[in-house]
The first five atom37 places (N, CA, C, CB, O) and aatype in JSON, in Angstrom:
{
  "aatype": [20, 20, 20, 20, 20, 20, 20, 20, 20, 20, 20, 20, 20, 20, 20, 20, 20, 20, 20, 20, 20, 20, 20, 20, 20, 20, 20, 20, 20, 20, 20, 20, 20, 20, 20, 20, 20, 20, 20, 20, 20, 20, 20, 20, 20, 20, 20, 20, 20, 20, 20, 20, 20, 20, 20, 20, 20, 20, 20, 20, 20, 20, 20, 20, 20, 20, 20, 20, 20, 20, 20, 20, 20, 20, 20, 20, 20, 20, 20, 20, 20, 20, 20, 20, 20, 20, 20, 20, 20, 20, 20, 20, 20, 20, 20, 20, 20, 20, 20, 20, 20, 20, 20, 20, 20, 20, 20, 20, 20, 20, 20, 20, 20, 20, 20, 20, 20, 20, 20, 20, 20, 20, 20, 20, 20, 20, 20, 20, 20, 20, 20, 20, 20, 20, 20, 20, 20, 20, 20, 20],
  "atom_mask": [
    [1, 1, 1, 1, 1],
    [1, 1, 1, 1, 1],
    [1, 1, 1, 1, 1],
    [1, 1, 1, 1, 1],
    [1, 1, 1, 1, 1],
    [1, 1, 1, 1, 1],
    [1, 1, 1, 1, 1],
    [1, 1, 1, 1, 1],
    [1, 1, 1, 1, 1],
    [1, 1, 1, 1, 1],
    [1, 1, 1, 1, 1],
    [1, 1, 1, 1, 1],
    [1, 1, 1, 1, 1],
    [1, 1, 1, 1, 1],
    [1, 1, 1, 1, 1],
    [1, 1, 1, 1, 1],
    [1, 1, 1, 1, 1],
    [1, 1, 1, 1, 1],
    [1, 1, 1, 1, 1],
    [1, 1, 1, 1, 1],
    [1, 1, 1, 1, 1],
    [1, 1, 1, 1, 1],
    [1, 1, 1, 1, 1],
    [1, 1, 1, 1, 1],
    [1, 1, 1, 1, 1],
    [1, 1, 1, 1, 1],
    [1, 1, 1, 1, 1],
    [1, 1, 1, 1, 1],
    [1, 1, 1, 1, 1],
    [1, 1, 1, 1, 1],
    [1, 1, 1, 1, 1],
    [1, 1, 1, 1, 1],
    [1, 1, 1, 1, 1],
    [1, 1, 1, 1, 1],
    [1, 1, 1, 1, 1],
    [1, 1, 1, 1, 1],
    [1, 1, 1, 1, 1],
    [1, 1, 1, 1, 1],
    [1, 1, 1, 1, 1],
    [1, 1, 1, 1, 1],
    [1, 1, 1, 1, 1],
    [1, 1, 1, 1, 1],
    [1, 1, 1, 1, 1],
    [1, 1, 1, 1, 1],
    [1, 1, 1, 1, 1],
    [1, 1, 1, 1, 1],
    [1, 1, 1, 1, 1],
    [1, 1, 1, 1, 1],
    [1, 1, 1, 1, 1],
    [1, 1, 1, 1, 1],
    [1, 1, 1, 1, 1],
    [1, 1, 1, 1, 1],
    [1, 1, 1, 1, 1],
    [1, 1, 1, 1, 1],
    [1, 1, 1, 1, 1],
    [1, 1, 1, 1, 1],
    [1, 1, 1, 1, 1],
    [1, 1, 1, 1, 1],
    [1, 1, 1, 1, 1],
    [1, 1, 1, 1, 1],
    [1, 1, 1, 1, 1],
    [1, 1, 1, 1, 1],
    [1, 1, 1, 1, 1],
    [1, 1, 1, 1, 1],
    [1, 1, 1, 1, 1],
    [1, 1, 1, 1, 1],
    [1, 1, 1, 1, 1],
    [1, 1, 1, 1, 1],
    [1, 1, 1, 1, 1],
    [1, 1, 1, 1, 1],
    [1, 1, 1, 1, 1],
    [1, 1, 1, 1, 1],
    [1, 1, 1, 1, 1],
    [1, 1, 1, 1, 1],
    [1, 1, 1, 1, 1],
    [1, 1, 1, 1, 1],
    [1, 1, 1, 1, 1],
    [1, 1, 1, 1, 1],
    [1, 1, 1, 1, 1],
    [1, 1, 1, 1, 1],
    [1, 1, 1, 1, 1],
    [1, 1, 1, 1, 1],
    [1, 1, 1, 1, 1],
    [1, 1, 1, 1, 1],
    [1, 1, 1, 1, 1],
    [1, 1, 1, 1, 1],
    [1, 1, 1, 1, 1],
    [1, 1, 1, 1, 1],
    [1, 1, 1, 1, 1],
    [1, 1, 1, 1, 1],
    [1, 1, 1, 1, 1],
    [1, 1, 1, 1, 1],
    [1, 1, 1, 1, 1],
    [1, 1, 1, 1, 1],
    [1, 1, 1, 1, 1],
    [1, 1, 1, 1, 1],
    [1, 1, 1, 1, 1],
    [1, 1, 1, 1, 1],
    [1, 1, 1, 1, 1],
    [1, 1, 1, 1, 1],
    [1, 1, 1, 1, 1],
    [1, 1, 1, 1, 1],
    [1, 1, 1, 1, 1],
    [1, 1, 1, 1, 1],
    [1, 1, 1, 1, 1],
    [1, 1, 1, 1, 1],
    [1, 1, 1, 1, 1],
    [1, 1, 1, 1, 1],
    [1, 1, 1, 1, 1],
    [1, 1, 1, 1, 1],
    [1, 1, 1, 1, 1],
    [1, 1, 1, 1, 1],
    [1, 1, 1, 1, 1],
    [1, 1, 1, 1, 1],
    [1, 1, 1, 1, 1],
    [1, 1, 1, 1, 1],
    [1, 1, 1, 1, 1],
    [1, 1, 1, 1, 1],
    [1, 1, 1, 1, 1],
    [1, 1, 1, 1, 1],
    [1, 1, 1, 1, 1],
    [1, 1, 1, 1, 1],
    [1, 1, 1, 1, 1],
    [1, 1, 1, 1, 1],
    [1, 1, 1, 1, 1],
    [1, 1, 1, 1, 1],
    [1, 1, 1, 1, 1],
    [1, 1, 1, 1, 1],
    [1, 1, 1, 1, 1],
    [1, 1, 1, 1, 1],
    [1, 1, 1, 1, 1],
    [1, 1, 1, 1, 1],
    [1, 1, 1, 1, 1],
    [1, 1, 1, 1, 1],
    [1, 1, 1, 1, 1],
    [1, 1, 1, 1, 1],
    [1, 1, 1, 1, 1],
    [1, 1, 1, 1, 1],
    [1, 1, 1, 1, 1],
    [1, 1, 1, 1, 1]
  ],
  "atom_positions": [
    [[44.62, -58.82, -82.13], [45.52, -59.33, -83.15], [46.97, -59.05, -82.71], [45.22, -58.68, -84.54], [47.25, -57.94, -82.26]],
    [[48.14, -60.28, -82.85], [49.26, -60.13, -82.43], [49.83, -59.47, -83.53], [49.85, -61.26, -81.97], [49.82, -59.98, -84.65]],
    [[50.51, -57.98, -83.22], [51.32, -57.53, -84.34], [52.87, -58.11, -84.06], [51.23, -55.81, -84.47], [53.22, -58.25, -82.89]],
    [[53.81, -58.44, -85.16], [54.94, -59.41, -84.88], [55.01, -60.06, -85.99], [54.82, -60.35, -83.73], [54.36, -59.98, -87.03]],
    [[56.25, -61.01, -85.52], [56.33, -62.23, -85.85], [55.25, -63.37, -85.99], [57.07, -62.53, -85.13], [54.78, -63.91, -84.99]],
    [[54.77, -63.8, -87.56], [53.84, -64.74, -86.95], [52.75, -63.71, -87.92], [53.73, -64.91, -84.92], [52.11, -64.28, -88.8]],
    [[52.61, -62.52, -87.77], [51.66, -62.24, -88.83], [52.03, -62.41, -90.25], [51.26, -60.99, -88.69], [53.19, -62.57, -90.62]],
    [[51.01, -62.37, -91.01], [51.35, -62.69, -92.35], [52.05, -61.96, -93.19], [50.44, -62.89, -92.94], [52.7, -62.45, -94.11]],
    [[51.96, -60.56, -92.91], [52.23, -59.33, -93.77], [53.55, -59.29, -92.97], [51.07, -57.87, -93.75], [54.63, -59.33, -93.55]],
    [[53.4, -59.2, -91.3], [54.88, -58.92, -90.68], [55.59, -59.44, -91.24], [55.25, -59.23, -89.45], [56.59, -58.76, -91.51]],
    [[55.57, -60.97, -91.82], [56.35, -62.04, -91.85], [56.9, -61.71, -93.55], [55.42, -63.6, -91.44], [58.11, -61.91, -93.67]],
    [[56.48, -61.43, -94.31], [56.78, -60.72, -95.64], [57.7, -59.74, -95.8], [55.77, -60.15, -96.09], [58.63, -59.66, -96.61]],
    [[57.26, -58.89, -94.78], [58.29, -57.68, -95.06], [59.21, -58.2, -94.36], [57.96, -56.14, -94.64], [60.33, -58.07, -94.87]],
    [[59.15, -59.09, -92.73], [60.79, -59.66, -92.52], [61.6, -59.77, -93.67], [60.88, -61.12, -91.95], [62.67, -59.18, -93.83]],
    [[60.78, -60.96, -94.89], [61.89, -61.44, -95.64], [62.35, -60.76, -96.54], [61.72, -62.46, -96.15], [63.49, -61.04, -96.91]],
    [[61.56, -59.56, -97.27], [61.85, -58.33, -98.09], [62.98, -58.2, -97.42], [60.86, -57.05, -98.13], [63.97, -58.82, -97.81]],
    [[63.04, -57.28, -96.17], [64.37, -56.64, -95.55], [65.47, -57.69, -95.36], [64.08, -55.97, -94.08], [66.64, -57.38, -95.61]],
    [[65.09, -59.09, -94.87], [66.26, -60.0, -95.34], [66.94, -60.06, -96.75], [65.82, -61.25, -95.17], [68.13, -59.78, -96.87]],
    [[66.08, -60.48, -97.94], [66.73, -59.87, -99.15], [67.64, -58.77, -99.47], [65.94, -59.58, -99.77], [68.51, -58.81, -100.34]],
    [[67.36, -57.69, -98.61], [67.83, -56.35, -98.86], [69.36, -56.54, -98.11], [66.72, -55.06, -98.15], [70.37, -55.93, -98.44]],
    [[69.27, -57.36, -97.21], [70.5, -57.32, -96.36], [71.3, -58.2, -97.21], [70.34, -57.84, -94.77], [72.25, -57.72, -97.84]],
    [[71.09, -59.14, -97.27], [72.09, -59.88, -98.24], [72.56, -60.07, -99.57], [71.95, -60.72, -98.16], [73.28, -60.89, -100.13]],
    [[71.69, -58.67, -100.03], [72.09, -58.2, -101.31], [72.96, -57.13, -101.09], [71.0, -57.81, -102.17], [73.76, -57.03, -102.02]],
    [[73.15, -56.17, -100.08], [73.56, -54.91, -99.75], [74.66, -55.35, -98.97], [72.54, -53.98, -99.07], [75.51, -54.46, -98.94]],
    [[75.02, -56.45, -98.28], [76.08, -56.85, -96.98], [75.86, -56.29, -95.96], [77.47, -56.6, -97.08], [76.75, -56.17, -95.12]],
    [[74.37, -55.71, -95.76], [74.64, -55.12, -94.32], [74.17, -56.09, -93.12], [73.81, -53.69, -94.17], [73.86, -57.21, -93.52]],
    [[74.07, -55.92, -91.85], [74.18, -56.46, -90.75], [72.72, -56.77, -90.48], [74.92, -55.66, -89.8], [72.37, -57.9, -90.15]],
    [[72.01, -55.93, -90.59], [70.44, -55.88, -90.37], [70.06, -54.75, -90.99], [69.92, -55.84, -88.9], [70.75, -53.74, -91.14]],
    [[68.52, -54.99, -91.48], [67.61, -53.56, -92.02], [66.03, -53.67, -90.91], [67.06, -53.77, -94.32], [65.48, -54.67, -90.45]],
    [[65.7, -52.3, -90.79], [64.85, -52.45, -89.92], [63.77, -51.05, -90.68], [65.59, -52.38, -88.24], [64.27, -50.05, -91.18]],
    [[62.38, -51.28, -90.6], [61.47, -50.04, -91.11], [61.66, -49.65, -89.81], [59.79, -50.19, -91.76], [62.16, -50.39, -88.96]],
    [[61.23, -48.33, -89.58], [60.65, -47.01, -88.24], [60.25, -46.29, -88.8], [61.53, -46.16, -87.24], [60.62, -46.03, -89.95]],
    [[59.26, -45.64, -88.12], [59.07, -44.52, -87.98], [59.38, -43.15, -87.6], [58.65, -44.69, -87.75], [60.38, -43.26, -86.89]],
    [[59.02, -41.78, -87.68], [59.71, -40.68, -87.32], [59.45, -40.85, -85.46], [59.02, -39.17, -88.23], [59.97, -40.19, -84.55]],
    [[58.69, -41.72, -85.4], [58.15, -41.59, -83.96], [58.81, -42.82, -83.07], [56.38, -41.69, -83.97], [58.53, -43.14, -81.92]],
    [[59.61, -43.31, -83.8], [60.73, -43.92, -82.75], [60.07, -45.32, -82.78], [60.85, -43.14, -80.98], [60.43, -46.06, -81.87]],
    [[59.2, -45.81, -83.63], [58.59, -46.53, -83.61], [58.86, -47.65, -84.72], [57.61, -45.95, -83.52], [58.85, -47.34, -85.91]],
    [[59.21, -49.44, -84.16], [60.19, -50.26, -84.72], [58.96, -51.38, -85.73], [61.3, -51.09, -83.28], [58.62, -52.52, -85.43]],
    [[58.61, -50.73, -86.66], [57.52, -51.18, -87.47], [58.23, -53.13, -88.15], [57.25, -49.6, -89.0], [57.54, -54.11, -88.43]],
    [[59.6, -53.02, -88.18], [59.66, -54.2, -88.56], [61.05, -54.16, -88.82], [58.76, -54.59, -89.59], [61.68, -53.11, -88.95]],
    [[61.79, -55.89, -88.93], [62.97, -55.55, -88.84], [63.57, -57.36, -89.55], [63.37, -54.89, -87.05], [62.79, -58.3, -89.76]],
    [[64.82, -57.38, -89.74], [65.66, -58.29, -90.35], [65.78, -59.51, -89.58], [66.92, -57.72, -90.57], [65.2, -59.58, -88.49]],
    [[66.27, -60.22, -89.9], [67.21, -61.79, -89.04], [68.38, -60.57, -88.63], [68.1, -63.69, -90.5], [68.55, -59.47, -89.14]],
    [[69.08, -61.23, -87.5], [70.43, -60.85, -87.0], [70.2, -59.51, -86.2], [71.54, -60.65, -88.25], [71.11, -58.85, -85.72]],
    [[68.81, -59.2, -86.13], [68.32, -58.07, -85.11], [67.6, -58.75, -83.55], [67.0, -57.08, -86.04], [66.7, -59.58, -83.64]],
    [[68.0, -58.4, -82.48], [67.15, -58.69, -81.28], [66.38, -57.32, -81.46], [68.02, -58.97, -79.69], [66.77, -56.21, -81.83]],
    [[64.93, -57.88, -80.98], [63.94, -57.17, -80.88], [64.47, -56.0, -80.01], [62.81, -57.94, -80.41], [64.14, -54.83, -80.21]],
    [[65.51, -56.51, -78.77], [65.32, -55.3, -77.69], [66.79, -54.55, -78.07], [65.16, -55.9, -75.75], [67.28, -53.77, -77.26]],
    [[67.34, -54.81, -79.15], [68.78, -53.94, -79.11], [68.18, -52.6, -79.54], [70.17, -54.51, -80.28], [67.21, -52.42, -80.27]],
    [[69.19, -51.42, -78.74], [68.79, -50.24, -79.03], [69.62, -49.79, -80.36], [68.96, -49.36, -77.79], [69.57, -48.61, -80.72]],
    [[70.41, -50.77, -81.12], [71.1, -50.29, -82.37], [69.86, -49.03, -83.35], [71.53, -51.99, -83.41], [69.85, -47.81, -83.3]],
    [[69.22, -49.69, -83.92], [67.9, -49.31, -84.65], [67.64, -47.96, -84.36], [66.64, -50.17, -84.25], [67.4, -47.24, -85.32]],
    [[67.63, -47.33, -82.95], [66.77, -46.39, -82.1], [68.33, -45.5, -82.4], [66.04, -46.95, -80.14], [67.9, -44.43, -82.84]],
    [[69.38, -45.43, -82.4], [70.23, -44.85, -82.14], [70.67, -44.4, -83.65], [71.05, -45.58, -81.25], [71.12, -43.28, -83.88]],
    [[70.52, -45.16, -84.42], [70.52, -45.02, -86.11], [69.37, -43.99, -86.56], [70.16, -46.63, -86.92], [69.42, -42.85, -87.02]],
    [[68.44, -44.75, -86.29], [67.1, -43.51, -86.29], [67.69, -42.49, -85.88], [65.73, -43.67, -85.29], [68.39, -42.06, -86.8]],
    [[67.78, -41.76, -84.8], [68.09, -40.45, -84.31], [69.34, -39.82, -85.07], [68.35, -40.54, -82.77], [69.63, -38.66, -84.78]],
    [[70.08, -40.47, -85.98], [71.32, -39.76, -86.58], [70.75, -39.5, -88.03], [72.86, -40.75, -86.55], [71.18, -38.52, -88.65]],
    [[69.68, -40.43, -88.67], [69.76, -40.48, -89.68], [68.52, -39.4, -89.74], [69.83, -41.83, -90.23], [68.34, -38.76, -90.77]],
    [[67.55, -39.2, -88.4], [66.62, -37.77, -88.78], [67.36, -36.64, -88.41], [65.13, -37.61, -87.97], [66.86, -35.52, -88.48]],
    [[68.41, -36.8, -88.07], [69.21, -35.39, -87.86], [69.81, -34.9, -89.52], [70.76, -35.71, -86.57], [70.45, -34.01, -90.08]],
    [[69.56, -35.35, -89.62], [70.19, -35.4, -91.62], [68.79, -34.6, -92.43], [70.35, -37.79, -92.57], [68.79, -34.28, -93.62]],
    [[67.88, -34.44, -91.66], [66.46, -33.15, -92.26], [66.33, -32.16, -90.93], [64.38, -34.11, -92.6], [66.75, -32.41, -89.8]],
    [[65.72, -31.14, -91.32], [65.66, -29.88, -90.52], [64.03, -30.1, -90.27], [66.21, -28.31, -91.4], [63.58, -29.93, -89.14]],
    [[63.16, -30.49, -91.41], [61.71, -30.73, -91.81], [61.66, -32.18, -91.33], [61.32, -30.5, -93.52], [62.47, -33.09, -91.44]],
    [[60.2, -32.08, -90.63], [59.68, -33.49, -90.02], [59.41, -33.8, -91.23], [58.44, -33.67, -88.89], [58.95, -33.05, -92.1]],
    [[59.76, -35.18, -91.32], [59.6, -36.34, -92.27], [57.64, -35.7, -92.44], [60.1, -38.41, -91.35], [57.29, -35.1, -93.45]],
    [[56.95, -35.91, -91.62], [55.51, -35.86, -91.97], [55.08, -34.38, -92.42], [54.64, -36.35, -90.68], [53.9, -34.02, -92.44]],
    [[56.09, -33.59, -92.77], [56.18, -31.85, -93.08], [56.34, -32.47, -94.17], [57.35, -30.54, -92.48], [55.29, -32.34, -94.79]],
    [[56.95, -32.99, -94.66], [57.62, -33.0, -96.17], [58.86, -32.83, -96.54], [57.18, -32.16, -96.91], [59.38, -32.5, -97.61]],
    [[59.67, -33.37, -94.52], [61.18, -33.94, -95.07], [61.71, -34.68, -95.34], [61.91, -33.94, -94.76], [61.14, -35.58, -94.72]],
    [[62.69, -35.25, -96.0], [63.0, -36.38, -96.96], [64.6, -36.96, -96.07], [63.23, -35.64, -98.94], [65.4, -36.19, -95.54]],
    [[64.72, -38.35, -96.1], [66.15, -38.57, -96.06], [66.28, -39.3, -97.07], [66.74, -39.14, -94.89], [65.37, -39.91, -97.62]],
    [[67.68, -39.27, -97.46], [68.35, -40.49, -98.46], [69.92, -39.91, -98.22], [67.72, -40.49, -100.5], [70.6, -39.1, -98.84]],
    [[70.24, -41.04, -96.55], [71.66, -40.72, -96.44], [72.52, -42.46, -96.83], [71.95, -39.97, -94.55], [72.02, -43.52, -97.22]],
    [[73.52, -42.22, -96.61], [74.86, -43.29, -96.36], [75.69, -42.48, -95.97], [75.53, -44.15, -97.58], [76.02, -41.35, -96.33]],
    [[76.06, -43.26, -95.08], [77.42, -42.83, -94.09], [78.02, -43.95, -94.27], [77.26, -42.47, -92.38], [77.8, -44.58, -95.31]],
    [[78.99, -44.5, -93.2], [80.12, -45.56, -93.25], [79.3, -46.55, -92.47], [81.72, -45.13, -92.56], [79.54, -47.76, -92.44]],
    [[78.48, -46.06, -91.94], [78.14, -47.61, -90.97], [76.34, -47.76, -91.16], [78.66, -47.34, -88.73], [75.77, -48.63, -90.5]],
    [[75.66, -47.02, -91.95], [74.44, -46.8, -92.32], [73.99, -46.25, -93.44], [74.03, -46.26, -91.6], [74.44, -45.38, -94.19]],
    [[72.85, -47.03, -93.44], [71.91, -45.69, -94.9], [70.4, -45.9, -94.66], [72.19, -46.24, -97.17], [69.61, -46.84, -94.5]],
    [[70.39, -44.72, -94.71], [68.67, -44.79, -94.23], [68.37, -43.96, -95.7], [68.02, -43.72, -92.31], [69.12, -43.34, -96.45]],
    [[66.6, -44.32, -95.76], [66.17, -43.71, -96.44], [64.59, -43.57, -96.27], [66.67, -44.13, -97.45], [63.86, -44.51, -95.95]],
    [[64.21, -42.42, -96.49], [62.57, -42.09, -96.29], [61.88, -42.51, -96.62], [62.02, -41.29, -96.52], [62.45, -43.13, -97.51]],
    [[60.47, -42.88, -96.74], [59.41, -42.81, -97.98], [57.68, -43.16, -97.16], [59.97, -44.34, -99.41], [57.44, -42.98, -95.97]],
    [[56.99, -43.51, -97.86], [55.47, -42.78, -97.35], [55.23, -41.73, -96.42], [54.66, -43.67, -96.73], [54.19, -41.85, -95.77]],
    [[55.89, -40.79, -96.22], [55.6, -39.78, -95.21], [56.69, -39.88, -93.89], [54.01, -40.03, -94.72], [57.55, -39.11, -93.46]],
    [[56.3, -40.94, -93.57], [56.96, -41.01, -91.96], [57.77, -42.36, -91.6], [55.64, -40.95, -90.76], [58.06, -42.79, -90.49]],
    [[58.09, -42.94, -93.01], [58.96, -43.77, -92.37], [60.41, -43.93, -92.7], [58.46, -44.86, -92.46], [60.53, -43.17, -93.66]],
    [[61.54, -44.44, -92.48], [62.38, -45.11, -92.98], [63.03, -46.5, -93.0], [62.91, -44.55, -92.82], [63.22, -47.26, -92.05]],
    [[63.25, -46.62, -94.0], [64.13, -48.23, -94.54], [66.0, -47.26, -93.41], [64.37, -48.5, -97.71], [66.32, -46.07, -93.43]],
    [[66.5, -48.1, -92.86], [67.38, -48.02, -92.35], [68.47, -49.69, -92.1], [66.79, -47.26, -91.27], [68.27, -50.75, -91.5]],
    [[69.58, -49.16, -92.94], [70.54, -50.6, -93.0], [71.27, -50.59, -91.71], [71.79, -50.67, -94.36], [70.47, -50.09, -90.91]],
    [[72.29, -50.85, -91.14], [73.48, -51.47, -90.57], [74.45, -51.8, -91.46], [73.2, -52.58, -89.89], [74.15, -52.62, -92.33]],
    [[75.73, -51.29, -91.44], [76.92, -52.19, -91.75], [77.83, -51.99, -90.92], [77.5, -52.09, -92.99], [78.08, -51.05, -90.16]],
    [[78.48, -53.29, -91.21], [79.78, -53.21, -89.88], [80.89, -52.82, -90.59], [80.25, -54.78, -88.99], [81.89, -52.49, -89.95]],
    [[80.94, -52.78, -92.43], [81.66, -52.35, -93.3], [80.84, -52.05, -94.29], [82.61, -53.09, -93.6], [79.93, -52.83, -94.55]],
    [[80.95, -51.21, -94.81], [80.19, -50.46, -96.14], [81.12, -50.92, -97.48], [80.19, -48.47, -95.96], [82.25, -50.78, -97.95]],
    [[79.68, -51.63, -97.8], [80.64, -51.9, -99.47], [80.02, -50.75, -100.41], [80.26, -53.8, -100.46], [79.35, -49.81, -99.98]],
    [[80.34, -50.96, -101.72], [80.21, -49.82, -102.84], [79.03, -49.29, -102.88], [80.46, -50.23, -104.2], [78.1, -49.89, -103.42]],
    [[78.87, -47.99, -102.26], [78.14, -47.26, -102.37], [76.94, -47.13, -103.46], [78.84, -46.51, -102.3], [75.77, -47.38, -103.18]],
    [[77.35, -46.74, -104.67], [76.65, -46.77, -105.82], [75.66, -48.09, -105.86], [77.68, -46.72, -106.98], [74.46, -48.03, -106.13]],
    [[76.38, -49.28, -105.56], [76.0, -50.31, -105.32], [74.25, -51.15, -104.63], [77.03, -50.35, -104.69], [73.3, -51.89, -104.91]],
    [[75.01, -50.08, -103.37], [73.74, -50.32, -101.96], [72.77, -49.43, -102.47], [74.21, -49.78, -100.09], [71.62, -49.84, -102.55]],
    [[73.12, -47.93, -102.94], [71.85, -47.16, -103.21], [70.42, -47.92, -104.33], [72.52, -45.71, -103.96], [69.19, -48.05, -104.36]],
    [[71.76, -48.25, -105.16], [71.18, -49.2, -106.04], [69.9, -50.44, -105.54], [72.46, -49.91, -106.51], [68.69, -50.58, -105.72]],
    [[71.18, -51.32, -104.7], [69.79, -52.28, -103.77], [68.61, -51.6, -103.66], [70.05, -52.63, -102.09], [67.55, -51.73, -104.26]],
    [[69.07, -50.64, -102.55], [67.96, -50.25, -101.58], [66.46, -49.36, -102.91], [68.93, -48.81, -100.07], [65.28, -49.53, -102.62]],
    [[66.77, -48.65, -104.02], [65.98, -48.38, -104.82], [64.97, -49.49, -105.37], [66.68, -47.86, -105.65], [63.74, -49.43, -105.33]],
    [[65.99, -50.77, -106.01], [64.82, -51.71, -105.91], [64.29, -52.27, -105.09], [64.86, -52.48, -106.39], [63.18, -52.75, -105.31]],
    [[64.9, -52.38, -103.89], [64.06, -53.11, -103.12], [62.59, -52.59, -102.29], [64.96, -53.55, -102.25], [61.73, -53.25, -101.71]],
    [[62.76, -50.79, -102.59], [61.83, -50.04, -101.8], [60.61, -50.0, -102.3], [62.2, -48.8, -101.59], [59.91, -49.45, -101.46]],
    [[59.79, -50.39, -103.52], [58.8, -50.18, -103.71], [57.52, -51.54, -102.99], [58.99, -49.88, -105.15], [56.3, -51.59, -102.87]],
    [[58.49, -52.31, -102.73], [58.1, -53.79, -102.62], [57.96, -53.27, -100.91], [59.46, -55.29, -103.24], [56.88, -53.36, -100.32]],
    [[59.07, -52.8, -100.31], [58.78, -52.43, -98.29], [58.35, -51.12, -98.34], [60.41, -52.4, -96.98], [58.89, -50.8, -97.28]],
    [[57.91, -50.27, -98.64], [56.98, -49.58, -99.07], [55.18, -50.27, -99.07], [57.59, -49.28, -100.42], [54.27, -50.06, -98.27]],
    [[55.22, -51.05, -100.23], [54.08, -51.89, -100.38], [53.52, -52.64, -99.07], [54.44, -52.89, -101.4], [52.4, -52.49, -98.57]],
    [[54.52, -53.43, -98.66], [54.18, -54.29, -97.66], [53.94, -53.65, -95.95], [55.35, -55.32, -97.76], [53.37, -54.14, -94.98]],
    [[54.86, -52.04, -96.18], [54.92, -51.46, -94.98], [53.14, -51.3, -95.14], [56.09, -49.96, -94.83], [52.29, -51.91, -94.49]],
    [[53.03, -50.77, -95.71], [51.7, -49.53, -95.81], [50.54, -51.05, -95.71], [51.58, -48.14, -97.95], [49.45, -51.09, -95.14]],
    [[51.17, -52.09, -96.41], [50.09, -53.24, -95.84], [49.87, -53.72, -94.15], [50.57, -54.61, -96.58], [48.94, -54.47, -93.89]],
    [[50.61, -53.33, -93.27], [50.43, -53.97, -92.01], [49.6, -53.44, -91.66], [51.31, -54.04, -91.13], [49.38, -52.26, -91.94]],
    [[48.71, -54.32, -90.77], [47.08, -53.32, -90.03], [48.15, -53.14, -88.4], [44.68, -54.86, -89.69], [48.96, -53.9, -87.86]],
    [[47.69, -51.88, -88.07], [47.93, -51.08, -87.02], [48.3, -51.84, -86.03], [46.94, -50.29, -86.69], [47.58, -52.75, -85.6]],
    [[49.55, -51.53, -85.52], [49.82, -52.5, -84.31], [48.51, -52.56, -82.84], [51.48, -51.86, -83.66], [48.22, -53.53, -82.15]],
    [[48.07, -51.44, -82.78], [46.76, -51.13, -81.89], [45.56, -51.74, -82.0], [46.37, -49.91, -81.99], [44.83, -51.94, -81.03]],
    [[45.16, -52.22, -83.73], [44.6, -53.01, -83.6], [43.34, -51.95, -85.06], [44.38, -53.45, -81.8], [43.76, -50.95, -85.66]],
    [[41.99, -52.5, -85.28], [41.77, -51.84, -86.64], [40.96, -50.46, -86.12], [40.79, -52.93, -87.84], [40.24, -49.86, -86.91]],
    [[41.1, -50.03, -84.86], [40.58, -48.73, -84.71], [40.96, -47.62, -85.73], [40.96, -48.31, -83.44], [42.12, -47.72, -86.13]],
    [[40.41, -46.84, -86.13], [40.13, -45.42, -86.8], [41.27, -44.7, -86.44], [38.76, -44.63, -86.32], [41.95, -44.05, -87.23]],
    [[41.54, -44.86, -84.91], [42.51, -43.75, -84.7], [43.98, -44.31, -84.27], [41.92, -42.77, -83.54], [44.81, -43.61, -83.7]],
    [[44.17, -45.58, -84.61], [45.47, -46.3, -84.49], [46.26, -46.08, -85.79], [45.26, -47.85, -84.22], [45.85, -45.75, -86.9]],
    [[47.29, -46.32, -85.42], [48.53, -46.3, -86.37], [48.56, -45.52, -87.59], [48.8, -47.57, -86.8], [49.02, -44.4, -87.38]],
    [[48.25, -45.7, -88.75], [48.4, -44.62, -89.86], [46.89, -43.76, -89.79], [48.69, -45.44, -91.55], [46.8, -42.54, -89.91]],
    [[45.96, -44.52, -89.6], [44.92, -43.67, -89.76], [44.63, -42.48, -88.73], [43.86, -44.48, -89.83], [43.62, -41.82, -88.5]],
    [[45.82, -42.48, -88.24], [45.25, -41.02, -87.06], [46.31, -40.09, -88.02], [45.8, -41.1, -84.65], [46.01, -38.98, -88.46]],
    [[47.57, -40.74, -88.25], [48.55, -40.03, -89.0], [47.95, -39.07, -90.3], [49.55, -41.15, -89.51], [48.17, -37.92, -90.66]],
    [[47.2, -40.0, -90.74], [46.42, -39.06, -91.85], [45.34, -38.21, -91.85], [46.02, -39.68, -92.7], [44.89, -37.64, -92.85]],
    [[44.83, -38.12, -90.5], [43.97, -37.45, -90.19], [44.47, -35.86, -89.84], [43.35, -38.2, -89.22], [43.79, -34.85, -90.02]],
    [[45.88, -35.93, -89.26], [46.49, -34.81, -88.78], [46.67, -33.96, -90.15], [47.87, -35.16, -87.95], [47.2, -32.85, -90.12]]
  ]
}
């Protein structure tokens, strides 16, 4: 099974995180994981830019506790806002200007139960083995 573009569920949460962007003004939103891993992502993102990967690494520096310990983010800075949720992942924006704060947190609250939903819906990029993608995660 091709995980991507083109699956059904991938293709859902694309447009979730599109919503999110053009309600919020940011540049692109992308899910990851604590494991560096680019579960899904916006229009106005190339698959191979390392933006995403470099956001990730600032925005887990913002917990001391691994996300899968039971550490949490919910940052904004000036050019980002990430935020945690099922264990090990984060919703992470882009902006090239940050509009009203109160605002975006706002977005990003409603919009998370819905990429949340749809995250935890994708079958394993590896494919439906036992020990791919979340189901090894929960085994640990």
């Amino acid at each position: 099974m091709q995980f991507g573009p083109g699956l059904r569920q991938w293709d859902e949460l694309g447009r979730s995180l599109d919503r999110l962007v053009k309600a919020t003004g940011a540049s692109f939103a992308v899910v990851m994981d604590e494991s560096n891993d680019l579960w899904c992502w916006s229009r106005g993102l190339d698959r191979e830019d390392e933006a995403p990967f470099l956001l990730l690494d600032r925005a887990l520096s913002a917990t001391d506790v691994p996300l899968r310990r039971g550490g949490r983010i919910d940052t904004l800075k000036s050019d980002f806002a990430a935020r945690s949720f099922a264990a090990i992942y984060l919703l992470i924006l882009s902006f090239d200007r940050l509009g009203e704060p109160f605002q975006i947190r706002k977005e990003i609250a409603e919009a998370l139960p819905e990429i949340e939903a749809l995250t935890l819906a994708l079958p394993p990029p590896d494919g439906p083995d036992a020990t791919a993608g979340v189901a090894a995660l929960q085994k640990k």
